[in-house]
C-alpha positions in Angstrom: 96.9 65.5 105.7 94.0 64.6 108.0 96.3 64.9 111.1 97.4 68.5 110.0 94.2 69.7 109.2 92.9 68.8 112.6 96.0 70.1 114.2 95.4 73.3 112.6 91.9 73.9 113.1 92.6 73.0 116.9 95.6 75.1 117.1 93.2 78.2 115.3 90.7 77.5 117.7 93.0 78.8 121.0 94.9 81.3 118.8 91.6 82.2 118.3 90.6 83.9 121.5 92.1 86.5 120.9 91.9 89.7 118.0 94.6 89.6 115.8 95.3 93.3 116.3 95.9 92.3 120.2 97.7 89.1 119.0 100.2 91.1 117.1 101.0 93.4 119.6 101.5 90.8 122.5 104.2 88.9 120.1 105.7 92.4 119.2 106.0 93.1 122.9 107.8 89.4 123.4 109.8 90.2 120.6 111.0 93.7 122.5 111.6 91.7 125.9 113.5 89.0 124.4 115.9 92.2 122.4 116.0 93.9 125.9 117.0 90.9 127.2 119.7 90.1 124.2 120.6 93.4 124.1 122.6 93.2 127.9 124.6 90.0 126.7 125.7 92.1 123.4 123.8 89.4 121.1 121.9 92.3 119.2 123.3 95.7 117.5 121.5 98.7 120.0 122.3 98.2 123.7 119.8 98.0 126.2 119.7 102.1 127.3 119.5 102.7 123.5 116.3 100.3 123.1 114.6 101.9 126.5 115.2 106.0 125.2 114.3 104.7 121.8 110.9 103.1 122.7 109.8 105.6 124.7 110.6 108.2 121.9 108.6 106.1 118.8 105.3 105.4 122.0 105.2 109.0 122.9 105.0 110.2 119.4 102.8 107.7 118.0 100.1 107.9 120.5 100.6 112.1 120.4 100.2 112.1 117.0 97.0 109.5 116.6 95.3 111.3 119.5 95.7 114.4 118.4 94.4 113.2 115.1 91.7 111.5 115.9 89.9 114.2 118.4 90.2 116.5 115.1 88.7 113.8 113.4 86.0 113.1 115.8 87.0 108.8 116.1 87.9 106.4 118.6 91.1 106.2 119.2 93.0 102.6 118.8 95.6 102.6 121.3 96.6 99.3 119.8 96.9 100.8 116.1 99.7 103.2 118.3 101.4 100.7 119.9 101.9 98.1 117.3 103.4 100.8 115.0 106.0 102.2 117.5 106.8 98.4 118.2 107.6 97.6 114.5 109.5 100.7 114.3 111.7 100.0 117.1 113.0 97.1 115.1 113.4 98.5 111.8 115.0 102.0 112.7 118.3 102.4 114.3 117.9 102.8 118.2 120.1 105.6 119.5 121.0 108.1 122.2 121.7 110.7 120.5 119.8 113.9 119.8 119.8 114.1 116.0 118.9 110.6 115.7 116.6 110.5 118.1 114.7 113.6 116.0 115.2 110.9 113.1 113.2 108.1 115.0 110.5 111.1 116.0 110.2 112.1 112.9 109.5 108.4 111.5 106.8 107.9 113.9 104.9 111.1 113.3 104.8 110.3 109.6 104.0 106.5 110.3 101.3 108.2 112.6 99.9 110.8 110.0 99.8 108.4 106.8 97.1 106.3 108.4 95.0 109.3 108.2 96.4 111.2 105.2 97.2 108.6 102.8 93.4 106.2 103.2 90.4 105.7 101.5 87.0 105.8 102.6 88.4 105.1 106.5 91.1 102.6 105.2 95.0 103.5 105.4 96.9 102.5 101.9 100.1 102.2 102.8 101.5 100.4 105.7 102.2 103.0 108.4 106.2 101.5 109.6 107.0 101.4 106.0 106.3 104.7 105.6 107.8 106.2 108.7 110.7 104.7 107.4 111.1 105.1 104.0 110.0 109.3 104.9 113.4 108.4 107.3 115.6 107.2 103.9 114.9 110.4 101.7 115.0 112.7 104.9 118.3 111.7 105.6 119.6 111.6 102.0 120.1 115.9 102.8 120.0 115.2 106.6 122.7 112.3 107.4 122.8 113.3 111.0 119.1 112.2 111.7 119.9 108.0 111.1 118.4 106.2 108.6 116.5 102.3 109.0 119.1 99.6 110.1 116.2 96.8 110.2 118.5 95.5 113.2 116.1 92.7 114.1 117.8 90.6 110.9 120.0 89.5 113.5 120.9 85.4 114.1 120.0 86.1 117.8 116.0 87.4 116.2 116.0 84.9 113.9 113.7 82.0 116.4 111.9 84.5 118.4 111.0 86.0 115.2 110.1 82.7 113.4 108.0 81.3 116.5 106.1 84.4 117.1 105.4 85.1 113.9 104.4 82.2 113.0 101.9 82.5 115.7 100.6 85.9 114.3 100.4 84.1 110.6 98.3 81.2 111.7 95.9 83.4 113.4 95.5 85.0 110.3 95.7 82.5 108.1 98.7 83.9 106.3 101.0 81.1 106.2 101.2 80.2 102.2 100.9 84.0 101.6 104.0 84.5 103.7 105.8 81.5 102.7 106.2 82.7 99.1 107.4 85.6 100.2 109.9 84.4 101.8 110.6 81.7 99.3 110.7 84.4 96.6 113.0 87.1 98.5 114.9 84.5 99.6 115.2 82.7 96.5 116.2 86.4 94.8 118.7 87.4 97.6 120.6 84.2 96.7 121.0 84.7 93.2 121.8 88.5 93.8 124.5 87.4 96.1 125.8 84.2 94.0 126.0 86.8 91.1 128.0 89.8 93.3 130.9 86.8 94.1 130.9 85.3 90.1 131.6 89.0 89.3 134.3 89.1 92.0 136.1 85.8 90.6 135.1 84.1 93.8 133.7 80.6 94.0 131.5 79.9 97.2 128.5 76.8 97.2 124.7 78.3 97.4 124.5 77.1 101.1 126.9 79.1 102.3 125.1 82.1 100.8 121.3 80.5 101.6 121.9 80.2 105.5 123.7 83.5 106.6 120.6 85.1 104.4 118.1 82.9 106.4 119.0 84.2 109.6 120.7 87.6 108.9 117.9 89.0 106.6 114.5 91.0 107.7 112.7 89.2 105.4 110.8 86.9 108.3 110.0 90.1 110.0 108.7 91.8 107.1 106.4 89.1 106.0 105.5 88.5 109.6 104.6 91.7 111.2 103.9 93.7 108.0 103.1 92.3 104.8 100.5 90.2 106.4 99.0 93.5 108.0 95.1 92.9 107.1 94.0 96.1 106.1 96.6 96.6 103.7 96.0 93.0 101.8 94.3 92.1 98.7 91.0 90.2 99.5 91.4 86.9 97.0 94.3 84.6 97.9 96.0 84.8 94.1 96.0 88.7 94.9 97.9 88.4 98.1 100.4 85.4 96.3 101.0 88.2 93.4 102.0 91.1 96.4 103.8 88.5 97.9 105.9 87.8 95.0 106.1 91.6 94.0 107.4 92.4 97.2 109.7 89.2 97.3 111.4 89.8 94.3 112.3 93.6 95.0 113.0 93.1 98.6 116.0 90.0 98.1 117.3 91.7 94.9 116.5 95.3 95.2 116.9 97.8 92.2 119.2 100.1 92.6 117.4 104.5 92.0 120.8 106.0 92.5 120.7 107.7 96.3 118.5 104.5 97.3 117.2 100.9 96.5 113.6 99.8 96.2 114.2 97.7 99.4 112.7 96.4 102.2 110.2 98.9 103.4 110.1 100.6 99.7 109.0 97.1 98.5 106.5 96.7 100.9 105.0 100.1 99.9 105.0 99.0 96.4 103.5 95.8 97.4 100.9 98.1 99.0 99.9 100.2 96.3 99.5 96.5 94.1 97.4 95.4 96.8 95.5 98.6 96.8 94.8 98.2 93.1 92.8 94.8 93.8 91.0 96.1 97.2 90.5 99.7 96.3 86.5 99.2 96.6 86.6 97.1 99.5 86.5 99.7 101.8 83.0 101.2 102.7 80.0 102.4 105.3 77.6 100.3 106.3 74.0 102.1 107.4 72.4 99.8 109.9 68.8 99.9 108.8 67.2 96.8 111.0 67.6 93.5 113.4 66.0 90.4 113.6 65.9 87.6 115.5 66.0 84.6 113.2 66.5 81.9 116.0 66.3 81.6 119.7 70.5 82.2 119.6 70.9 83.9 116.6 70.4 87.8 115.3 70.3 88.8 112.0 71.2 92.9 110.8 70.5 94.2 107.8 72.7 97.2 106.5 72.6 99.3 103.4 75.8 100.2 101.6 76.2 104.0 101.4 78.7 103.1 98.4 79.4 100.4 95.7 80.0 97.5 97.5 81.5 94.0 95.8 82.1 90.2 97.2 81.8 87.4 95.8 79.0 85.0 97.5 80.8 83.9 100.5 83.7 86.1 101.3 83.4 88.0 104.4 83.7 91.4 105.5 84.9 93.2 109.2 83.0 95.5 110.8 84.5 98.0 113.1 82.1 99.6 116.0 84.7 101.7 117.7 83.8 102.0 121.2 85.4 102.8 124.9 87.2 100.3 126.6 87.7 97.5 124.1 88.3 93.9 125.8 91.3 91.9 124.2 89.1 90.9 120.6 89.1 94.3 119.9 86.9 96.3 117.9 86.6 94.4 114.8 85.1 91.6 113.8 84.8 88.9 110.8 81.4 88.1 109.7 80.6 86.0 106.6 78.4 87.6 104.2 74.8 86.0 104.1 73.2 88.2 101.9 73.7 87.8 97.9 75.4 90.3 95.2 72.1 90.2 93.5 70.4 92.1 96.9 72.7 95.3 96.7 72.5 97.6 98.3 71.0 95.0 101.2 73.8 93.2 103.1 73.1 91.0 106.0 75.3 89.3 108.3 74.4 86.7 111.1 75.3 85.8 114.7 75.1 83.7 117.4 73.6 85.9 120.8 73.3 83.8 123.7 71.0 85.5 126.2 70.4 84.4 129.9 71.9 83.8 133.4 74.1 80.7 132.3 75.7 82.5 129.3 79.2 83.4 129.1 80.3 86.8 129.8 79.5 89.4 127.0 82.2 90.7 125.1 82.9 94.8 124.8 82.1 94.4 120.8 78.9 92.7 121.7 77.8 95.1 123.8 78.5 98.1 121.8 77.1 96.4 118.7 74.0 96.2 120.3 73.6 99.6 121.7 74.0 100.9 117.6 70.9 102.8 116.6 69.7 101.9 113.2 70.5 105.1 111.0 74.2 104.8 112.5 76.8 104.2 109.9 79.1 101.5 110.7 83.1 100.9 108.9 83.7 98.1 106.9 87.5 97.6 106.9 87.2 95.0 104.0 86.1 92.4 102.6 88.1 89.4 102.4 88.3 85.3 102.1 88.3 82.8 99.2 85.5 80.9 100.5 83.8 81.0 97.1 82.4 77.9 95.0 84.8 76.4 92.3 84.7 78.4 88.9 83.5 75.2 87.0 79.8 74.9 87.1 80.0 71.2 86.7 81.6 70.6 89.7 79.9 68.5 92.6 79.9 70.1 95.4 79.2 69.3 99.7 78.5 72.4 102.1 79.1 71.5 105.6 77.4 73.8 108.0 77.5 74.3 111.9 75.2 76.3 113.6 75.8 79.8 112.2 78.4 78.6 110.1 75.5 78.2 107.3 75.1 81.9 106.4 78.4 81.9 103.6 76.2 78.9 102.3 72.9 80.8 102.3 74.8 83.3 100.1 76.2 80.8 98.0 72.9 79.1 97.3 70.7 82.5 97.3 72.6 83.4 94.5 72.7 80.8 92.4 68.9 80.5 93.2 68.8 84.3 92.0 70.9 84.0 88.6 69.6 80.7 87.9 72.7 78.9 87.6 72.3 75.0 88.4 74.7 73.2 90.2 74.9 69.5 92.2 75.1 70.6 96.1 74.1 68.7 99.0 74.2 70.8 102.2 74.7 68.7 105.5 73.4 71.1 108.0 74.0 70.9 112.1 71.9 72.9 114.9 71.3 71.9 118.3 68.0 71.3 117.7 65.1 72.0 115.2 64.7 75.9 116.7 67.9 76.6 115.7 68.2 76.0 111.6 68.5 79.5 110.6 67.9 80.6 107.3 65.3 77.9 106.9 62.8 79.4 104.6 65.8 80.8 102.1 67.4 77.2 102.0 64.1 75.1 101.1 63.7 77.9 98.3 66.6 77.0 96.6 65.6 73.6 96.1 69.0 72.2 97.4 69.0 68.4 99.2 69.7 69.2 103.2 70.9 66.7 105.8 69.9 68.1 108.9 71.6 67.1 111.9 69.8 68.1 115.1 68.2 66.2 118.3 64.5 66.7 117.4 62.8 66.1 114.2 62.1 69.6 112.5 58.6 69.9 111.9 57.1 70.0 108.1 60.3 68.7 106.3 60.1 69.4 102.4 60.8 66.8 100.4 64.6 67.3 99.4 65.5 67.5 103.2 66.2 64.6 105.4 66.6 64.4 109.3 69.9 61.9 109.8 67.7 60.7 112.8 70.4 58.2 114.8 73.3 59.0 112.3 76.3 60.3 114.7 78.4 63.3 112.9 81.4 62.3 112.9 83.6 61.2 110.2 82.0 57.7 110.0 78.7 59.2 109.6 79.4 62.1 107.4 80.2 59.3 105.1 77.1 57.3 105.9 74.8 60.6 104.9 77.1 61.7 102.0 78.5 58.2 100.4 79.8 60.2 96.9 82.0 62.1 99.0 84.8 61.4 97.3 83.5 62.7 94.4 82.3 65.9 95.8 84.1 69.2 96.5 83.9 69.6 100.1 83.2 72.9 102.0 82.9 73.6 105.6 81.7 76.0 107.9 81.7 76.1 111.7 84.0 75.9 114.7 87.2 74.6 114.2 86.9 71.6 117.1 84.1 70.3 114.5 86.1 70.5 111.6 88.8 69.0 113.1 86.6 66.0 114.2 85.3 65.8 110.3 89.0 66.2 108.3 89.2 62.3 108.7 85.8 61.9 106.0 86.3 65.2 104.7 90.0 64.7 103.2 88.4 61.9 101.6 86.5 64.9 99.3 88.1 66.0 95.9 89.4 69.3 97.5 88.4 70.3 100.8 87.9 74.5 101.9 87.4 75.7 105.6 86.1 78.6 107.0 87.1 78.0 110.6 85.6 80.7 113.2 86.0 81.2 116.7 83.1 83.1 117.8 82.8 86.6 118.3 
């Protein structure tokens, strides 16, 4: 366990680098070179002409259509957004050269396009926009055969590595590998049975894995969990929500129910997955009125926001703030930031971030810079809120708080809270700056009365008495036991780079339970 959770963290901290949004659509784009490529050997269904007419049909409508609708609706547009939807849609509709189909495939795109616009709320689409291109494609063609219908070619045994590898990339990115995993399990799982129960009715005996494998690699379910139920936006925030729209969407996807002209399959499960998922996250989704900044540390800059509607998160979630702006770099323009704010100062949210300033800094990102050209007054997107980050539901529970450098602010809303609603718990935070100037949050933290470790190279000035500078401790797994010697009694959080945690995991998988909050900067 300690050598995978370092191997993770490091693994997270290169994927890292770059947005998921651009992470998605660079393993979509592999996945449509390596079916070009398969296509001219006659390892996958469409042939290589068919793919080329096809994709530039599904990229010249998509972008049209989000274009046109987003000069009408005054907002940036995400070429990305475009892209990535033409790309799924390549490999879930039936590439063709001829005229009627081709209409078909145009039609799906413009409806993918629309629904992110049509079918949202409060700047977030519901439904996943492929799912619904295509399933607008199904009932179309139930009075229109001529215009094609989804073929979901890229369940194919030729897909099925390229498929697995990159989107396996894409999952661990977003940290959507168990989510994704029962999905699969579940469809699967429910394919099987479906299939073991068509050949009993038949009279014919075959063993499950000679049903289990051809389903393995034949089936879209790797690509569907993959590339669209994992899509962020349309994902329940707490993990059990995303486990129970996994399993809703396993289920109907491997053993789909039959509605008479069609099935609830494939992309109709997703989109009932989606409305589930919108049912947990429907208030998730709000504006954010910058009101002010402040500079808490030398590094680090702290804005305050006011929430133009009801906002809720539970004390240490995060949320992502969109500041659409020209010319986005390859992170995009979203980003995570933990919450540092508690419930209990609603409307008031803050977030936090590191701001390095100076002639030896590393290159400013596009998000950075147009985050800091936002007036306050400005109203600012907030995709979502997301993470299960969030103290254990028993009270009694002991509990460690690891914090790196910026990485304290879930733990300032943890503790602010339970300093608000008087709830008493055993915490001991172990905090880690580069030196005394750079403890954020200090004031907030000795309020709440919790014991802090402070790791730094100077001796902060003025300690109260439940803080302690590990002068000559090293942090490092040896030492984190040194400072915390009832760590295996303790419930172990951390927050901070991943390098970090993946120097700690040898102490910290000593801990009862151990929960990360890996970041990579932003």
């Amino acid at each position: 366990m300690t050598a995978l959770t370092a191997l993770w963290n490091r693994v997270f901290a290169v994927l890292g680098r770059v947005s998921m949004y651009r992470l998605v659509l660079l393993a979509l784009a592999a996945l449509a070179v390596i079916a070009l490529v398969l296509s001219l050997f006659g390892q996958v269904g469409p042939g290589p002409v068919e793919l080329l007419v096809t994709s530039v049909v599904l990229a010249v409508v998509s972008v049209g259509v989000d274009v046109g609708a987003h000069r009408v609706l005054r907002l940036s547009w995400r070429w990305e957004s475009s892209a990535i939807t033409a790309l799924i849609l390549l490999f879930i509709l039936r590439p063709t050269l001829d005229p009627a189909g081709l209409g078909g495939i145009a039609l799906a795109a413009a409806a993918a396009a629309l629904s992110k616009y049509v079918i949202a709320w409060q700047g977030r689409h519901i439904l996943n926009p492929a799912a619904v291109g295509a399933a607008v494609l199904t009932f179309t063609s139930l009075a229109a055969p001529a215009l094609g219908s989804p073929s979901w070619w890229v369940g194919t045994p030729a897909m099925a590595g390229p498929v697995a590898l990159l989107g396996l990339a894409v999952l661990w990115r977003t940290e959507k590998i168990r989510v994704i995993t029962v999905f699969v399990v579940v469809a699967v799982g429910a394919a099987v049975m479906r299939t073991g129960a068509q050949y009993e009715a038949a009279g014919v005996d075959i063993e499950v894995w000679d049903i289990l494998l051809p389903i393995l690699v034949s089936s879209p379910f790797l690509f569907l969990g993959a590339f669209m139920l994992s899509e962020p936006l349309t994902m329940p925030p707490r993990r059990w929500q995303q486990f129970t729209v996994a399993g809703v969407v396993g289920v109907l996807a491997g053993w789909p129910i039959d509605l008479g002209s069609v099935t609830l399959g494939q992309e109709r499960a997703l989109l009932v997955g989606n409305v589930v998922a919108f049912a947990f996250a429907a208030r998730s989704a709000v504006r954010l009125v910058l009101e002010s900044r402040a500079q808490i540390t030398p590094t680090v800059r702290e804005l305050t926001f006011r929430a133009r509607r009801p906002l809720r998160f539970v004390p240490g979630q995060y949320l992502e703030l969109e500041v659409p702006h020209r010319h986005p770099d390859a992170r995009g323009t979203r980003r995570e930031f933990s919450i540092s704010s508690a419930p209990e100062d609603l409307p008031s949210v803050t977030v936090a971030f590191r701001e390095v300033d100076g002639p030896h800094a590393p290159p400013q990102s596009s998000y950075k810079k147009a985050l800091a050209a936002v007036e306050p007054g400005a109203p600012l997107p907030v995709t979502g809120v997301w993470g299960d980050f969030v103290l254990p539901a028993r009270a009694a529970a002991p509990i460690l708080m690891v914090a790196a450098g910026i990485g304290v602010t879930p733990f300032v809303s943890q503790l602010r809270h339970l300093h608000l609603s008087g709830e008493q718990r055993d915490v001991v935070l172990v905090y880690v700056a580069s030196d005394a100037s750079e403890l954020a949050y200090r004031a907030e933290l000795e309020q709440t009365g919790v014991p802090v470790v402070v790791f730094t190279r100077d001796r902060p000035a003025d300690l109260p008495a439940h803080w302690h500078w590990a002068r000559g401790v090293r942090l490092d797994a040896g030492g984190l036991v040194e400072t915390v010697p009832d760590i295996m009694a303790r419930h172990a959080y951390i927050s901070g780079p991943p390098g970090l945690i993946a120097d700690l995991a040898p102490a910290l998988e000593r801990a009862r339970s151990l929960t990360t909050d890996a970041f990579s900067g932003y």
